[in-house]
N, C-alpha and C positions, 0 to 999 in steps of 0.2 A: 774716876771723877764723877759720874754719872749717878752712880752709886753712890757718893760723898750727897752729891745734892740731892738727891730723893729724900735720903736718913735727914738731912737739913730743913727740906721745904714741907717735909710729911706732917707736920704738925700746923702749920701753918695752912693745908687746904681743907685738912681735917678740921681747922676753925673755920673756915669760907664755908666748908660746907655744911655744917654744924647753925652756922647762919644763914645761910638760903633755906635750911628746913625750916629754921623757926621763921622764916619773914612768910612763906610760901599759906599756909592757914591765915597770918594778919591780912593778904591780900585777898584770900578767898572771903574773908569775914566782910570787906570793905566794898563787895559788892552792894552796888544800890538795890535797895526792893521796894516794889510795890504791893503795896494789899489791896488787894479788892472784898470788899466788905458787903455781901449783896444777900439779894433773895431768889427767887428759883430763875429768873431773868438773866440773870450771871451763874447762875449753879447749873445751865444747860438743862432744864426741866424737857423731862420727856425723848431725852437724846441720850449721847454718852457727853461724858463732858470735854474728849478732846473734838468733839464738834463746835462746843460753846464758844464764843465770842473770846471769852479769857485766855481758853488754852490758844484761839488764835494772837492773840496780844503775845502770848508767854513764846509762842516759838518766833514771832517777831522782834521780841524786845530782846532777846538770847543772842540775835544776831547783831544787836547794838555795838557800838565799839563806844565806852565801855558795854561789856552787855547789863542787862537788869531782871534779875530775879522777879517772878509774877508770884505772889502767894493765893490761894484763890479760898479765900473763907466763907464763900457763900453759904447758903443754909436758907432753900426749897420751904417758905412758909417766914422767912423771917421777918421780922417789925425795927422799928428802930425802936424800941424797949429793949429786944431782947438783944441787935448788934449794942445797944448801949449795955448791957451786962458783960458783952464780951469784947469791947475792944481793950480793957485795960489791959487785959491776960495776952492778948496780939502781938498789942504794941510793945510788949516789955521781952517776949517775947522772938519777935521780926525786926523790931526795931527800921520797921521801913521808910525810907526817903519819901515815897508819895503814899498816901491813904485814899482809894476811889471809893466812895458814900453810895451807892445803888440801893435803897434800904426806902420804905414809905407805902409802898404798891396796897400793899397786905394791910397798912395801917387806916389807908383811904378806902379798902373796898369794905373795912369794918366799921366806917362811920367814926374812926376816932376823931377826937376833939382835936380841931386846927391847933389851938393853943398847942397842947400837949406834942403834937407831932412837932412844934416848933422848937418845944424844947429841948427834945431829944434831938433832933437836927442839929441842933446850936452846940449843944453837950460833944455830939459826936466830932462837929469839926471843930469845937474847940480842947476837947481834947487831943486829938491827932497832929492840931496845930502846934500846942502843947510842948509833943514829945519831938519835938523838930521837924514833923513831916512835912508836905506839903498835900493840900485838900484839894478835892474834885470831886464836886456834889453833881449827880445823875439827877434830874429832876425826873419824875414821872407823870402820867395822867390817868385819869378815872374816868370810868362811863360818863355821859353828859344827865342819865337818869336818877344822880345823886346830888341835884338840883344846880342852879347858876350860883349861888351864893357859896355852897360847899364848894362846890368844885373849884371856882375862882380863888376861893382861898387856900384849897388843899395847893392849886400849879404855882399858887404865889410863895409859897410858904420855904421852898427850896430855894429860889432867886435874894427872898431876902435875909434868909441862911447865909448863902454865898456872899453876901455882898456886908453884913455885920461882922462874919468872921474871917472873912481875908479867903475867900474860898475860893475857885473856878469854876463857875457855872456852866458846866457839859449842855451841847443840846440834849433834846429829848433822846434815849437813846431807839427809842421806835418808830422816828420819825422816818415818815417814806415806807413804813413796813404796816402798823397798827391797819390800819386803814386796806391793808391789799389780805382781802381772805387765802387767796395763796400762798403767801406768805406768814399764814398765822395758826396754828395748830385747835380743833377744834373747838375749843373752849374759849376761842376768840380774846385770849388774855397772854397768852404763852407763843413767841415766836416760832417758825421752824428751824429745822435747819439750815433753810435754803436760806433765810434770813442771818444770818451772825456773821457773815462777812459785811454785812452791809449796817449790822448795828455796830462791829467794830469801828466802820469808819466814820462813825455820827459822834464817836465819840473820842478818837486818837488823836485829833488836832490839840483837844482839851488835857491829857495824857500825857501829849508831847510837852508843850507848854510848863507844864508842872513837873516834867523832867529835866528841862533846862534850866 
């Protein structure tokens, strides 16, 4: 009799099981991601990069229930010209739930033109918003030696990014850190290590938020 049902029900877990492999990849695909889209501030300049701020987000968000995949695209020198060259390639790519913008630093310490930064700003979160993501624009800041008019316009120019395109405006993410030379690696532009725990937390409220 035993024997009768095995030869009867063998085809039938041979289907069940045949189906749990195919669903098993749709569930691993259906994980949420986030891209971080940055410049050497997120790229862990000067360290390794499982010190960096990111890979602490990445072993945090893993622990999520659901968890969330970190993609980490940073790129040590980058502008928002050149993340605008690459997020098409990303996004089609990643296909991520949230898009983090860390991108400007580079472009204000070379005097580009506010306009211009603006509109690569706009481009980037409008595109990201686009492809269904959701945006989190990192504002940054520059010397005060790049006069009161530049400057004021380069720290505005993120806010009102954020606020045309449906974005989340992140505090500064060096707030509490910029300012404390201990915390900041010679060249007074580049955090330490000792600092990335505490830039992650300037910035995971805004993360979260965009994860819900």
């Amino acid at each position: 009799m035993q024997r009768f049902l095995y030869h009867f029900l063998r085809p039938a877990l041979a289907l069940g099981l045949l189906a749990l492999s195919l669903a098993l990849p749709a569930q691993a695909s259906a994980v949420s991601k986030l891209l971080v889209l940055g410049d050497s501030i997120s790229a862990a300049y000067g360290m390794s990069l499982e010190e960096g701020w990111v890979a602490m987000l990445e072993r945090q968000l893993a622990e999520r229930q659901p968890p969330v995949a970190v993609i980490n695209a940073s790129i040590s020198g980058e502008t928002t010209g050149g993340a605008l060259r690459r997020l098409p390639g990303l996004l089609a790519e990643h296909q991520p739930a949230v898009v983090l913008i860390e991108v400007g630093g580079n472009d204000g310490l070379r005097g580009f033109p506010i306009p211009s930064l603006r509109q690569n700003l706009t481009q980037l979160s409008s595109l990201a918003g686009d492809a269904g993501a959701r945006v989190v624009i990192v504002p940054m800041e520059i010397p005060p030696n790049y006069g009161t008019r530049y400057t004021a316009g380069f720290r505005d120019s993120f806010a009102e990014v954020a606020s045309a395109t449906g974005g989340i405006l992140a505090p500064f993410i060096l707030d509490g850190i910029a300012t404390v030379p201990e915390l900041m690696q010679e060249d007074g532009i580049h955090p330490r290590a000792e600092a990335q725990e505490a830039m992650l937390l300037n910035v995971l409220p805004s993360i979260e938020e965009a994860l819900q």
